[in-house]
C-alpha positions, 0 to 999 in steps of 0.5 A: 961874588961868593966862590960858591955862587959863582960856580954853575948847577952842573958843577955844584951837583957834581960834588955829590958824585961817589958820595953817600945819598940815603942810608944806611936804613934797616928794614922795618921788618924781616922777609916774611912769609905772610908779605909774600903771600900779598906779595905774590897775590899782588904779582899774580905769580903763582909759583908755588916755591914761594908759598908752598912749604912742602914744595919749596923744600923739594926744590935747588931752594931747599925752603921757601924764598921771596920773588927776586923782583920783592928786593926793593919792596922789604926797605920802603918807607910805608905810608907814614915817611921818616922824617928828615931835618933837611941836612942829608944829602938826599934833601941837599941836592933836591932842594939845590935842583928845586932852587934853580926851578928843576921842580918836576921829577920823573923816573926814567930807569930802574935796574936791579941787579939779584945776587941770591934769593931772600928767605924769611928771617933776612933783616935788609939794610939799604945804603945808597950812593950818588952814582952819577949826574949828567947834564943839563939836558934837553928833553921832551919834559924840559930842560933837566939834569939826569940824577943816577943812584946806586941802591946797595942791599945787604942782609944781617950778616953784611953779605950784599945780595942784591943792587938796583941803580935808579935814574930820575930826571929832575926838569923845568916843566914848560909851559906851552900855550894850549891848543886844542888843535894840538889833541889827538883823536880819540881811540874809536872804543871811547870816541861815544865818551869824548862826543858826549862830553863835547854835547856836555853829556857824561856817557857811560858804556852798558852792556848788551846783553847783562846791562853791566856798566862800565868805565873806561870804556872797552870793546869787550864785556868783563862779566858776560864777555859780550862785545854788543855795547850801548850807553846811558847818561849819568845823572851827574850825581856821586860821591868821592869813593877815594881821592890823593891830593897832588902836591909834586911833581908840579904840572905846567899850568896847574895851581897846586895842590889839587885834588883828584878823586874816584867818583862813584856814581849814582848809576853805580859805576865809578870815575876819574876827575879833578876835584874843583872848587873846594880846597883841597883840604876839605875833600873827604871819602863820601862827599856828595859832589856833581858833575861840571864840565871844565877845560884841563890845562891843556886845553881840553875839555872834561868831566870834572866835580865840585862840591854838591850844591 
């Protein structure tokens, strides 16, 4: 037996402790004054420091500035990822983790630390470091290990303004049998949804007064503000409005990948459900699906759509 394969997980990952993980990577773009603006427009902060010129000017700031919260936002990736050829660390101890069958991942907690505000024109570079590993643990998720980096941002001149420490538990998912006794009730405001799927119906809530639907369901009408409701049936007749194929992290007693979809429906409201009986692949923006009622891996019955015959 190898020295290497003799030595457990735990001790493995270790050797990534107060080593590099990522980095260092410069930002795309500059802090900019129209990313604010969706920036702002995406918080729903309103401060006027951020994009009022004459009035950032009369404040200690002297000039606008970006939202301190932005600080992770100017050195993501975008939708298209760099790649990468396997060797960085990051991949490394990964793919050790998903080797030994540690293969979910979920976030546990994210701490920034803003040593000033950004302004336009400052270029960031992030770096980070493997800040701590612990475990295996046992949690609610499964056994796992906690994986604890430490995201270091500086602007074009090396000056460090801000720090986030990120933690991530990477855990086998179980696999425990469903049992439908083990589903709670549902919430009063949505027990008419839950009967009506039990009668095979798919019930969507109407307003009173306006008529407007709307789903998930809710005591209070958003366009008239009534709270008197009823409900239609839906036909059971849609198209994929927009979808994601979920590939990571796995789900117990799920077959990945596997398609989710927001339906809209005939009756011109629109709805969340698995896409089944099709490769994922195939699905498209604007593909006629129907109604099906299926059982989720835990058990539970629910509205979900294939392909329209």
């Amino acid at each position: 037996m190898t020295q290497t394969a003799s030595r457990t997980l735990a001790e493995r990952l270790q050797e990534f402790v107060g080593k590099p993980y990522g980095g260092p990577t410069v930002a795309r773009d500059p802090v900019n004054e129209p990313m604010i603006r969706h920036l702002t427009d995406a918080l729903g902060d309103r401060n006027p420091v951020y994009t009022d010129e004459s009035f950032a000017k009369r404040s200690v700031h002297g000039g606008i500035v970006a939202p301190a919260t932005s600080l992770q936002v100017w050195t993501m990736q975008g939708l298209v990822p760099r790649r990468s050829d396997g060797e960085d660390p990051q991949s490394r101890l990964m793919s050790m983790v998903d080797a030994e069958g540690y293969v979910g991942v979920v976030a546990t907690n994210c701490e920034q630390i803003y040593h000033r505000y950004l302004r336009p024109g400052d270029l960031l570079t992030v770096s980070s470091e493997v800040e701590s590993v612990t475990g295996p643990k046992t949690t609610g998720l499964g056994e796992g290990y906690f994986i604890t980096t430490l995201q270091t941002y500086r602007d074009q001149s090396g000056e460090v303004v801000g720090e986030m420490r990120f933690r991530i538990l990477k855990f086998k998912p179980s696999t425990p049998k469903p049992k439908k006794s083990d589903i709670p009730p549902p919430p009063r405001d949505s027990a008419f949804f839950w009967e009506g799927v039990e009668a095979g119906e798919l019930r969507i809530q109407r307003c009173s007064s306006c008529g407007t639907l709307r789903h998930p369901p809710r005591p209070l009408c958003w366009k008239c503000r009534s709270k008197e409701w009823d409900f239609i049936v839906a036909s059971g007749r849609g198209e994929v409005y927009s979808f994601v194929v979920h590939h990571r992290p796995e789900v117990p007693g799920r077959t990945h990948p596997f398609a989710v979809a927001l339906v809209s429906l005939a009756e011109g409201t629109r709805i969340v459900g698995n896409v089944i009986d099709v490769d994922p692949s195939d699905v498209r923006i604007g593909m006629g699906v129907e109604l099906v009622f299926a059982d989720n891996e835990r058990g539970r019955t629910l509205p979900q759509w294939r392909p329209a015959r």
